[in-house]
C-alpha positions in Angstrom: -38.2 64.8 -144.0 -39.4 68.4 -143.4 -37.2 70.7 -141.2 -39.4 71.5 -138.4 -38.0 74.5 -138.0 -39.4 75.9 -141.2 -42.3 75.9 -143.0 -43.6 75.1 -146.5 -42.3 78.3 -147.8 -39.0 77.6 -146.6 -39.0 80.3 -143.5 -38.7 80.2 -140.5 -41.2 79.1 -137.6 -39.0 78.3 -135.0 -35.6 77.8 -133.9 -34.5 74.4 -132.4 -30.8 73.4 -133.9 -28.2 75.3 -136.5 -28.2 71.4 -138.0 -30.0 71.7 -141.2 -30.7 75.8 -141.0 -30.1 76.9 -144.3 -27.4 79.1 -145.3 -29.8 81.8 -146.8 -32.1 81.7 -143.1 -28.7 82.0 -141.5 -27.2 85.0 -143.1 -30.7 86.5 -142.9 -30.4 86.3 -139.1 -26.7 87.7 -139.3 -28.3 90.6 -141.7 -30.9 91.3 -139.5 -28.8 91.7 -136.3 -26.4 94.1 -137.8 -29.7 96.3 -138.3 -30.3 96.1 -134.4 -26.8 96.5 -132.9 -27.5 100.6 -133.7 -30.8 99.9 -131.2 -28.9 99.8 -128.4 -26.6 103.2 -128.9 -29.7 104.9 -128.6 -31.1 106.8 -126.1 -34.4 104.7 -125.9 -33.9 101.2 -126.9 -36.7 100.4 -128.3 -38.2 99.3 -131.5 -42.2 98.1 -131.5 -42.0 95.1 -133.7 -43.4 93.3 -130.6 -45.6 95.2 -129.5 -48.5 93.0 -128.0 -47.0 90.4 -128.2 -45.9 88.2 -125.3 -42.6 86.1 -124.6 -42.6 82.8 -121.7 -38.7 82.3 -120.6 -38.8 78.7 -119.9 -35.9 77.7 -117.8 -35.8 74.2 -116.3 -32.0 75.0 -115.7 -30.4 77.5 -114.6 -28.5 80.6 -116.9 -28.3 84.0 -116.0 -26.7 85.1 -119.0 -28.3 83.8 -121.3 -32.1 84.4 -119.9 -30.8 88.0 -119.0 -29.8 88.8 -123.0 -33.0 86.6 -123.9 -35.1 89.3 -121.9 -33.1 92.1 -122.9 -33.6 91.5 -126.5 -37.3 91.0 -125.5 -38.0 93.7 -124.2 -36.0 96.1 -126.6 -38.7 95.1 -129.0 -41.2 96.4 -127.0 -42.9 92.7 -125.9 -43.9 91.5 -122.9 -41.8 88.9 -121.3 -42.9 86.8 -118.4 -40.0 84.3 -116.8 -41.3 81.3 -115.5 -39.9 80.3 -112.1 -40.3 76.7 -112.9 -38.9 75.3 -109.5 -41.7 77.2 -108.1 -44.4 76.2 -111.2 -46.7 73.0 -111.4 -44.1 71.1 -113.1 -42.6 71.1 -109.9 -45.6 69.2 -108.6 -45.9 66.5 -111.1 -47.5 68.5 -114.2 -46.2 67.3 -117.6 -44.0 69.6 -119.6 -46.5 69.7 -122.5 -49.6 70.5 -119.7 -47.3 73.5 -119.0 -47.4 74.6 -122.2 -50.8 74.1 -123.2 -51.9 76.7 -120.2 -49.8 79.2 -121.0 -51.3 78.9 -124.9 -54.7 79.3 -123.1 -52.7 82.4 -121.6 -52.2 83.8 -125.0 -48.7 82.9 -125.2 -47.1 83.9 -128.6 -43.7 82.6 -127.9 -41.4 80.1 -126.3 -37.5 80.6 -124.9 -36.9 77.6 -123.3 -34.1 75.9 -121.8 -34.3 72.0 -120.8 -31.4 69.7 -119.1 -32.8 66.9 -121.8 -32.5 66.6 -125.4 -35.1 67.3 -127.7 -37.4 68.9 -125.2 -38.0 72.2 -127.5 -38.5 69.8 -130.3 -40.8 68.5 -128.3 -43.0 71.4 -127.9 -42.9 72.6 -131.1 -44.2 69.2 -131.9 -46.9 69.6 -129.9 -48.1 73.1 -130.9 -48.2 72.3 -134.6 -50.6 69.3 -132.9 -53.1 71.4 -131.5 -52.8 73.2 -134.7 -50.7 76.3 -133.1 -48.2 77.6 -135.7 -48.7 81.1 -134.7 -46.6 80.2 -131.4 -43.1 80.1 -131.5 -40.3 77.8 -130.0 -36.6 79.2 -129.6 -34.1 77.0 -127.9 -32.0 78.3 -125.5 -30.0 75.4 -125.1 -31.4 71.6 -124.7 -28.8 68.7 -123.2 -26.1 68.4 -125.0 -27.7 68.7 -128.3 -27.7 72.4 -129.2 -27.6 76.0 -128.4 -28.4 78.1 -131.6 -28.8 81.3 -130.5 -25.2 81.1 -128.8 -23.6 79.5 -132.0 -25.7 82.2 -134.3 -24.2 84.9 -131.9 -20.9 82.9 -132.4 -21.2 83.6 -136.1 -21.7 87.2 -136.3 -18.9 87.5 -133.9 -16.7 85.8 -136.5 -18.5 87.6 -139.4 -17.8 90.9 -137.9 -14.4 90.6 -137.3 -13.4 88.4 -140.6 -16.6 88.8 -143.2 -15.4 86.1 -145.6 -15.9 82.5 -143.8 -15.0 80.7 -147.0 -11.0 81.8 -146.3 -11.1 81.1 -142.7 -9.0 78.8 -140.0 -11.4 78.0 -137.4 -10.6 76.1 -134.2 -12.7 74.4 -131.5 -11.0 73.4 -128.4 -11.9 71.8 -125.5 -14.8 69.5 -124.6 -16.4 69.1 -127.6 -18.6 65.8 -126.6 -20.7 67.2 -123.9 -20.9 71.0 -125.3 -24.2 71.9 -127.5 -22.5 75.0 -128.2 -19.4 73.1 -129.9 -22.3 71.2 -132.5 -24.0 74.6 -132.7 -21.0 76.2 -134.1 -19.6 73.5 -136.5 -23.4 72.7 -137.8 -23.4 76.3 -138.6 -19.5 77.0 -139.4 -20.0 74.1 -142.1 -23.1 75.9 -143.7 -21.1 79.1 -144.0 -18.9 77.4 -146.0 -15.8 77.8 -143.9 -12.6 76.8 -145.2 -11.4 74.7 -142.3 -13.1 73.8 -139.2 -10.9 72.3 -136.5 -11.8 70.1 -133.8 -8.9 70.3 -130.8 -9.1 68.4 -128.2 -8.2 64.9 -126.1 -9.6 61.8 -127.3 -11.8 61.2 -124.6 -13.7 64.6 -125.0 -14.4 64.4 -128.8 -17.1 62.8 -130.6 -16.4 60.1 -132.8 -18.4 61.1 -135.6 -16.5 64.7 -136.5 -14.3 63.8 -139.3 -17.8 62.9 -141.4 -18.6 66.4 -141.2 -15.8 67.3 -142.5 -14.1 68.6 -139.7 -10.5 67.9 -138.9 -9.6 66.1 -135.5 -6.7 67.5 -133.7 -5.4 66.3 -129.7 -2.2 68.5 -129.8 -3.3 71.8 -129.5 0.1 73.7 -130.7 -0.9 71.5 -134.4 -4.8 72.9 -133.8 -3.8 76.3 -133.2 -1.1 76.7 -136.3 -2.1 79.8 -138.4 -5.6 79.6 -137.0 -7.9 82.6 -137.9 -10.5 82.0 -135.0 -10.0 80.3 -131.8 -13.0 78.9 -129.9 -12.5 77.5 -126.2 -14.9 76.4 -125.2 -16.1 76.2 -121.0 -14.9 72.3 -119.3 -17.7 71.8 -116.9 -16.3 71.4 -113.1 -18.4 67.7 -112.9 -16.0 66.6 -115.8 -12.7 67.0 -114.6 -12.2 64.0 -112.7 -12.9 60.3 -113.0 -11.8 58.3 -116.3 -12.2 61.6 -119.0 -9.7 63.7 -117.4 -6.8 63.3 -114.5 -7.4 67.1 -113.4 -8.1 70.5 -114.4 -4.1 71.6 -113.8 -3.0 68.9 -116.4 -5.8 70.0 -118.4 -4.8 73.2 -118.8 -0.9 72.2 -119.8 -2.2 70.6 -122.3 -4.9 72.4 -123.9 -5.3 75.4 -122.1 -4.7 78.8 -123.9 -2.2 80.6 -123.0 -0.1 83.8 -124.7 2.7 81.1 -126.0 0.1 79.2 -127.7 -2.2 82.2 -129.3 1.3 83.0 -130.6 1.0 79.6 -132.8 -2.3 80.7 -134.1 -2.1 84.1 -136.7 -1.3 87.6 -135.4 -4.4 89.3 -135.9 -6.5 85.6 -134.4 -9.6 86.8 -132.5 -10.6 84.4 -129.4 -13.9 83.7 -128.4 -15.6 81.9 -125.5 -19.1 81.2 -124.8 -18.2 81.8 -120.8 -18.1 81.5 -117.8 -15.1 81.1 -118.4 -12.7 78.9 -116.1 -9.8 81.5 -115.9 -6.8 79.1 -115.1 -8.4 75.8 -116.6 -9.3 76.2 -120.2 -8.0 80.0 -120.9 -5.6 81.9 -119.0 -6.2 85.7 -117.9 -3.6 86.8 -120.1 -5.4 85.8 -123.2 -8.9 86.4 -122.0 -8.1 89.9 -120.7 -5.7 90.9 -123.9 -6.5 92.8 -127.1 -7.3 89.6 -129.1 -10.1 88.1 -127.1 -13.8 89.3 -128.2 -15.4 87.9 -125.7 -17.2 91.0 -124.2 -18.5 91.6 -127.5 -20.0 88.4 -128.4 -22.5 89.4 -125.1 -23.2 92.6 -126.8 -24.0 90.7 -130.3 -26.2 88.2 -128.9 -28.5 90.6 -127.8 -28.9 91.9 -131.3 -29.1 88.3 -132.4 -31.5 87.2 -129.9 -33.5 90.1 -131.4 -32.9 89.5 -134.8 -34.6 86.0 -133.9 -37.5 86.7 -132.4 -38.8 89.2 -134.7 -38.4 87.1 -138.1 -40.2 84.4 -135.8 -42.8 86.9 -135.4 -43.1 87.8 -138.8 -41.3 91.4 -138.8 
């Protein structure tokens, strides 16, 4: 089955899912971003490789951060970028998703961020634009359900990149709620096409898929185990609406347990960088200690996914 994410020539046409992005498409992306972190030392941060061209945020739910860095990026190619207030827009009045789209193609559209509560609904438009016979308009996910975030685990991958270069020697560790994050399958889809050398799962039974060990990741629930001579530590956020009920007793026994705190970044190696995709829960899955101190490179993953989500939208635009 074709990879709808590329086309016959094997490049790419949009971005929906790191699952099945291959290796050379990712390090392109990662090459490409290291040329546009210089972009925004400059006095003008500009570049006109978008020039003309124009860019629909599509947010059915709500992120500042990432739509703010998704704009940014935007706009420091020089495009214009129109965000969609969708619970002020027709959808809110009973038009379909894809009747949405298909007016703002007649608008002259030439690209798609969009971020949907359900799975698959960037598939779905991308679908439905190579329908209609549209494959000069782009989709880029921005995070759908619980199924993906690529830009955030691309951005996730320079970080690591930057601070480590070779993935192939690497300890990598993914802690927290792995079954309801997209950003958790984001990272491992892509940690696993990097090649990297181990790619731990950490985490309590109840929040960890069942299907990890197949992908050759290794399942951990003690955390001190997860974090021994790890190279990369990635805590990830434990959404408020999960902390009680049958999943979890409560956030403070959550955080004895897994959260990260100096003793356990002690377990992990000495020069160990720790990321989170944030907001973080200070107190809950990290402790300020940690995610104030000189090992955490959190700030800069922000900075880097601007030059990611640049690097993204101008290979889907053909520069």
């Amino acid at each position: 089955m074709r990879n709808p994410q590329l086309n016959a020539a094997g490049e790419l046409t949009h971005l929906l899912s790191t699952d099945g992005l291959p290796r050379e498409v990712i390090t392109q992306i990662l090459d490409t971003a290291q040329s546009f972190l210089e972009v925004s030392n400059r006095d003008v941060k500009k570049v006109p490789l978008l020039r003309g061209k124009s860019v629909f945020n599509i947010f059915f739910e709500n992120s500042t951060r990432t739509r703010t860095t998704f704009e940014i990026a935007a706009k420091r190619l020089s495009a214009d970028v129109i965000n969609l207030d969708v619970t002020r827009s027709s959808t809110s009045k009973g038009e379909t998703l894809l009747d949405t789209v298909d007016n703002l193609v007649a608008m002259h559209a030439d690209m798609f961020v969009v971020r949907h509560a359900s799975s698959g609904a960037p598939y779905l438009i991308a679908e439905h634009l190579q329908r209609i016979g549209r494959d000069d308009v782009h989709v880029v996910n921005a995070g759908d359900g619980r199924h993906a975030h690529p830009t955030q685990g691309l951005l996730d991958m320079f970080t690591i990149r930057h601070y480590k270069q070779d993935f192939s020697k690497l300890k990598v560790a993914v802690v927290g709620d792995i079954l309801h994050s997209r950003v958790a399958r984001s990272d491992i889809h892509a940690l696993v096409a990097l090649g990297t050398g181990e790619i731990r799962a950490v985490g309590p039974q109840t929040l960890l898929p069942s299907a990890l060990e197949q992908m050759g990741v290794r399942v951990h629930h003690d955390l001190a185990s997860g974090l021994a001579d790890a190279d990369v530590i990635i805590m990830l956020r434990l959404q408020n609406e999960r902390m009680n009920g049958a999943l979890l007793p409560s956030a403070r026994e959550y955080f004895r347990c897994y959260g990260l705190t100096p003793a356990m970044l002690a377990l992990a190696k000495p020069d160990a960088i720790v990321m989170h995709p944030g907001p973080m829960n200070r107190g809950v899955e990290i402790a300020s200690e940690v995610a104030d101190g000189p090992q955490a490179v959190i700030l800069p993953q922000v900075t880097f996914g601007i030059a990611v989500r640049m690097a993204v939208m101008s290979i889907l635009a053909g520069n």
